[in-house]
C-alpha positions as CSV (number, residue, x, y, z in Angstrom):
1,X,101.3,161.4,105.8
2,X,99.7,161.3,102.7
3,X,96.2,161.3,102.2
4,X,94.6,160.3,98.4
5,X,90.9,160.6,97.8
6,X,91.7,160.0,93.8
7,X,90.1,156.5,94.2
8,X,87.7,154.5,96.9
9,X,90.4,152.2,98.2
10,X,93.2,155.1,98.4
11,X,90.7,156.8,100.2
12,X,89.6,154.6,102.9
13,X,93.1,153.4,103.6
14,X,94.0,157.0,104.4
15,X,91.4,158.2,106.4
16,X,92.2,154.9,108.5
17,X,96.0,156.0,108.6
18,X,95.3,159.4,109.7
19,X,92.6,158.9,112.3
20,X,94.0,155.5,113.6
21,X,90.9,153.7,113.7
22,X,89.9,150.6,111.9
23,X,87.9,150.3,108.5
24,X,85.3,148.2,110.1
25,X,84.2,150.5,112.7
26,X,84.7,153.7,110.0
27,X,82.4,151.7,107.7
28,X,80.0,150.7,110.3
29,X,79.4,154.1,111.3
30,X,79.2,156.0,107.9
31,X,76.8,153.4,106.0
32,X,74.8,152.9,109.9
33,X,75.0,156.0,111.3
34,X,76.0,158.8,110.0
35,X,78.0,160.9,107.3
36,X,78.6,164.2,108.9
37,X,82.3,164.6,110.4
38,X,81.6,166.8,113.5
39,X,79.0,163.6,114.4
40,X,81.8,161.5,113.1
41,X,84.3,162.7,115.3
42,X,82.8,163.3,118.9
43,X,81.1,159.8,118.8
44,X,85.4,158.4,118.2
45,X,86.4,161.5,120.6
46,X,88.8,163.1,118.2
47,X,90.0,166.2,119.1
48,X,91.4,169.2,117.6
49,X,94.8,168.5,119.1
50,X,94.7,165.0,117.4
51,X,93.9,166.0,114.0
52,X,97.2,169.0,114.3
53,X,99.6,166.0,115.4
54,X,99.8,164.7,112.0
55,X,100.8,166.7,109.2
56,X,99.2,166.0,105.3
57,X,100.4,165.9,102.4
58,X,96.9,166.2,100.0
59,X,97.0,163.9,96.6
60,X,95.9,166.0,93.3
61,X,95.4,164.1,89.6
62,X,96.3,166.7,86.9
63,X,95.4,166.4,83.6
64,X,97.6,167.9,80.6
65,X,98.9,166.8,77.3
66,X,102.5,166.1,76.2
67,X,104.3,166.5,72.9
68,X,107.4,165.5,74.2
69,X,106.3,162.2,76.8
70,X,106.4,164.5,80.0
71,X,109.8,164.7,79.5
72,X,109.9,168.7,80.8
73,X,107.5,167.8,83.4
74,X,109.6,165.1,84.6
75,X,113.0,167.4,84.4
76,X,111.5,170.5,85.7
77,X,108.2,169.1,87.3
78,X,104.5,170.6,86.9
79,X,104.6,174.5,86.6
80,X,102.1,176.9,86.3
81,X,100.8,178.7,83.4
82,X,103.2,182.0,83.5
83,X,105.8,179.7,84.0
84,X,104.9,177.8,80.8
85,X,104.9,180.7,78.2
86,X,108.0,182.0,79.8
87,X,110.5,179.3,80.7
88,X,112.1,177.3,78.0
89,X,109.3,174.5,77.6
90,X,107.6,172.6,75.0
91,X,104.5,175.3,74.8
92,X,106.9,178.2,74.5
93,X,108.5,176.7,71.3
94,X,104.9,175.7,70.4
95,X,104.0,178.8,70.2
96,X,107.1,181.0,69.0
97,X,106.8,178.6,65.8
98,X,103.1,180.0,65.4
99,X,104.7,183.3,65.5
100,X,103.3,184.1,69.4
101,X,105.4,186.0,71.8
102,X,104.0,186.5,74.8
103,X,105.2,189.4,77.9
104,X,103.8,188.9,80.8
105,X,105.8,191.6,82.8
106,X,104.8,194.8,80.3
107,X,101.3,192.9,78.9
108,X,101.4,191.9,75.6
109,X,101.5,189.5,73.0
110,X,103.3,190.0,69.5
111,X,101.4,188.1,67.3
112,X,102.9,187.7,63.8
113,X,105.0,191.3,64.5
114,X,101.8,192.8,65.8
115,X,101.9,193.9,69.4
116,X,98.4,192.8,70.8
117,X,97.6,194.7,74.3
118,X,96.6,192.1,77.4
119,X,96.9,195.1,79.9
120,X,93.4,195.6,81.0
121,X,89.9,194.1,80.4
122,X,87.0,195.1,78.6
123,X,84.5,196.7,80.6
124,X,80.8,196.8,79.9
125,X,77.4,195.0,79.3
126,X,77.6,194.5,75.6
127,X,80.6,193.1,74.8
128,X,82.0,191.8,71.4
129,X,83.0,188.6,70.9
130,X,86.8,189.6,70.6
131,X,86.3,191.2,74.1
132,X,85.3,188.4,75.6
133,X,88.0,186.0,74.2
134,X,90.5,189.0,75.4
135,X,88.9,188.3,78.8
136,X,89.7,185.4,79.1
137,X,92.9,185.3,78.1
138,X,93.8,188.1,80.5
139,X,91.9,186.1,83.4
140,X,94.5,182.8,81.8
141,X,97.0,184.5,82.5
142,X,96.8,187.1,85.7
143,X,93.9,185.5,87.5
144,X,94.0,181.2,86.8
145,X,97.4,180.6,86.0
146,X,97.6,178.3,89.0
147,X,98.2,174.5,88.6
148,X,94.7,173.3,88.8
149,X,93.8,169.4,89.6
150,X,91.2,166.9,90.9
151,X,91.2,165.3,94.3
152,X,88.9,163.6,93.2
153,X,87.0,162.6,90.2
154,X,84.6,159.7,88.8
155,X,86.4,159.6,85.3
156,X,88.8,162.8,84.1
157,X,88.6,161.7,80.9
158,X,85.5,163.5,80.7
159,X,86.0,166.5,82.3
160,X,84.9,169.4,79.8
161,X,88.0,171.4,79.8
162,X,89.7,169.0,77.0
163,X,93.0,169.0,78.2
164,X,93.4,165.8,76.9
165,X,93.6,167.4,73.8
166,X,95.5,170.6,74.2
167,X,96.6,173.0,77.1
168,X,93.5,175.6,77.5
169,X,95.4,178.4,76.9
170,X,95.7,177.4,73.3
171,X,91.6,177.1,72.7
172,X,91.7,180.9,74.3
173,X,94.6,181.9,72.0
174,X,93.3,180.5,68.8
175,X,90.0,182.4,69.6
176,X,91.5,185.9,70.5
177,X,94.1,186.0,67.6
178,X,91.6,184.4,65.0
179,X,93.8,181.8,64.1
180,X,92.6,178.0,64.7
181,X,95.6,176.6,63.9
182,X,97.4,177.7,67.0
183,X,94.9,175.3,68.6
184,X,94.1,172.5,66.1
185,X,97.6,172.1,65.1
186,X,98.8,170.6,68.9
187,X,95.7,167.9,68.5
188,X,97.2,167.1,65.8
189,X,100.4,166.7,66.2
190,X,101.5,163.0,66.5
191,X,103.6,163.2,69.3
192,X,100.3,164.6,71.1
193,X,99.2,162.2,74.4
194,X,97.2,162.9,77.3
195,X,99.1,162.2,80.4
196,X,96.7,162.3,84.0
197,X,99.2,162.7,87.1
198,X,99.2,162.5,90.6
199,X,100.9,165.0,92.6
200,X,101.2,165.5,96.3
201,X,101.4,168.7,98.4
202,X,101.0,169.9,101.8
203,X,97.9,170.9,102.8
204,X,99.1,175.2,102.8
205,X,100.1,174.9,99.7
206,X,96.8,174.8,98.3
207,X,94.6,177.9,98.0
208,X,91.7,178.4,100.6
209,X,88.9,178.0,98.1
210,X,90.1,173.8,97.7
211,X,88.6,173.9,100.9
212,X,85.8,176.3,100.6
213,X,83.1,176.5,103.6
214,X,79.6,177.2,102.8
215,X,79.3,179.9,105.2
216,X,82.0,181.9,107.4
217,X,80.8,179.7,110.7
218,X,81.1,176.3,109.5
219,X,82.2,173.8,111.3
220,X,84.7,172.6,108.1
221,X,86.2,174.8,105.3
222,X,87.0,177.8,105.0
223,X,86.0,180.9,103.7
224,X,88.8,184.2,102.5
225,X,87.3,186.3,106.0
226,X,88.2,183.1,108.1
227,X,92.1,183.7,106.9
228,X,92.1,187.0,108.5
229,X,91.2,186.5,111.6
230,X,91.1,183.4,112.8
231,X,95.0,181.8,114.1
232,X,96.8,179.0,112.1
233,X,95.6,175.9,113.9
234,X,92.0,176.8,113.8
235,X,92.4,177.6,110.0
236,X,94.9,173.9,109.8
237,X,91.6,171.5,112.0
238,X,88.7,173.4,110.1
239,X,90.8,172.0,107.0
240,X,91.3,168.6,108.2
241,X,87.5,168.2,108.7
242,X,86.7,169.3,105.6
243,X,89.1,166.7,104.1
244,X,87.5,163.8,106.2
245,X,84.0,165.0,105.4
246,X,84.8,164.9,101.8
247,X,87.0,161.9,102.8
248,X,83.6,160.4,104.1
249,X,81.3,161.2,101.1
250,X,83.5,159.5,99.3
251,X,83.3,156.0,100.7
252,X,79.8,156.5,101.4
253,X,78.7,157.9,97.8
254,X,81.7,156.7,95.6
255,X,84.2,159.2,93.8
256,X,82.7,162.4,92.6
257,X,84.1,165.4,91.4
258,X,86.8,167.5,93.6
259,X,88.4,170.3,92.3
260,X,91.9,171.6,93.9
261,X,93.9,174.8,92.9
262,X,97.3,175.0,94.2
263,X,99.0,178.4,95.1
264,X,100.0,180.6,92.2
265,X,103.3,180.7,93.2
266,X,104.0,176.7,93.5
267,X,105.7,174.7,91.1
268,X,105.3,170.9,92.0
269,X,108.5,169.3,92.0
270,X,109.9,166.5,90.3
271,X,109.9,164.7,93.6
272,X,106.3,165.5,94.5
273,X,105.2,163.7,91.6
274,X,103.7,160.1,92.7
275,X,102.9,158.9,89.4
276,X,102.5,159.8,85.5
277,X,99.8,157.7,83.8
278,X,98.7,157.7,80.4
279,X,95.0,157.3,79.2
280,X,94.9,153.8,79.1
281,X,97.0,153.1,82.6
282,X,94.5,155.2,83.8
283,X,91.5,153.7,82.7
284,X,93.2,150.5,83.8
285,X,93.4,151.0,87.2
286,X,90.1,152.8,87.3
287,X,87.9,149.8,86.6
């Protein structure tokens, strides 16, 4: 089933889906009762064995901007960073027309017919300005080059990263090469729009830290240690509580701020794509 936490009535209707129990007596509880999910679920006596007998597909918005109306993202679907600077996409050309090659495999850029090292990060206390934009471009583009998204989120048009503007990686570029054109010239560009979309997965295909406990014994999340010993359907419940706790804050609270970080290695496909709104369709159906 899929569950959506991207907006308060989404929410509610799926934790009523996946729990099989009415919004009334959901309601009742969480705005009489109580908000925490282990409370939650001995006082409806759901089990473990319950929660594994349905199978989630977890709802991310993804924010990004489009100089060709999401037509590559709707022909190849959302990929991650790597994936970007090296497949035939709108960012590749982007760049090789400001003169930017980019080799992941051997760790370097050719900049303008200089070779530019990415190999290895500065090291130290001190560090120079130029170091710390080299940083972060290595950290781009070995470390974060995941598709990143919200589960949920009060208003993304607000979130700090401004990728309704531009891709990151071009802010980081711009900074590293000493050339603010490489960034300023895709907000410019007409043909620039800010697209917010809504993307399903299973819940596996997200990386542990979406679900991230507080501590290695807690009753919901999980922490990295918790991946290497404990088996598959202790990992899969532990999950699926920490969804209905955050499920439950939700319609108790109202949307706040989510972050989720799909594995490395996923591409969502053109399939797993629910929906592609721009800014205003967006705003519309956020009122």
């Amino acid at each position: 089933m899929i569950f959506d936490m991207t907006d308060y009535n989404s929410n509610i209707k799926s934790l009523v889906d996946f729990l099989d129990l009415t919004e009334e007596v959901i309601s009742e509880f969480v705005f009489l009762e109580s908000t925490d999910v282990i409370e939650f679920l001995k006082v409806f006596d759901i089990k473990d064995e319950k929660l594994l007998g349905k199978d989630i597909e977890l709802v991310s918005l993804h924010s990004t901007t489009s100089i060709d109306n999401c037509h590559s993202i709707n022909e190849k679907g959302i990929i991650n960073l790597q994936d970007a600077v090296s497949q035939e996409t709108p960012l590749q050309d982007y760049l090789e027309n400001k003169g930017i090659q980019i080799n992941l495999e051997e760790k370097y850029i050719l900049f303008k017919g200089n070779k530019v090292d990415i190999s290895k990060k500065a090291e130290g206390f001190s560090l120079t300005d130029e170091d710390e934009y080299k940083n972060r471009v290595i950290h781009k583009f070995y470390g974060d080059f995941q598709i990143n998204g919200f589960l949920s989120h009060e208003n993304i048009l607000t979130y700090g990263g401004y990728t309704r503007d531009r891709p990151e990686i071009l802010f980081d570029l711009a900074r590293f090469l000493k050339d603010d054109k490489i960034e300023l010239d895709w907000v410019k560009d007409k043909s620039n729009k800010h697209y917010i979309i809504k993307f399903k997965q299973p819940l596996n295909y997200y990386r542990y830290f979406t679900f991230e406990a507080e501590y290695e014994d807690s009753d919901y999340g999980i922490t990295k240690d918790n991946l290497e010993y404990l088996p598959n359907e202790v990992i899969e419940a532990k999950v699926k509580k920490w969804v209905i706790q955050k499920s439950i804050n939700i319609l108790r609270y109202g949307v706040y701020e989510l972050y989720s970080y799909v594995h490395p290695k996923v591409k969502i496909e053109p399939k797993d794509i629910i929906e592609i709104m721009t800014e205003q369709e967006y705003i519309t159906k956020n009122k």
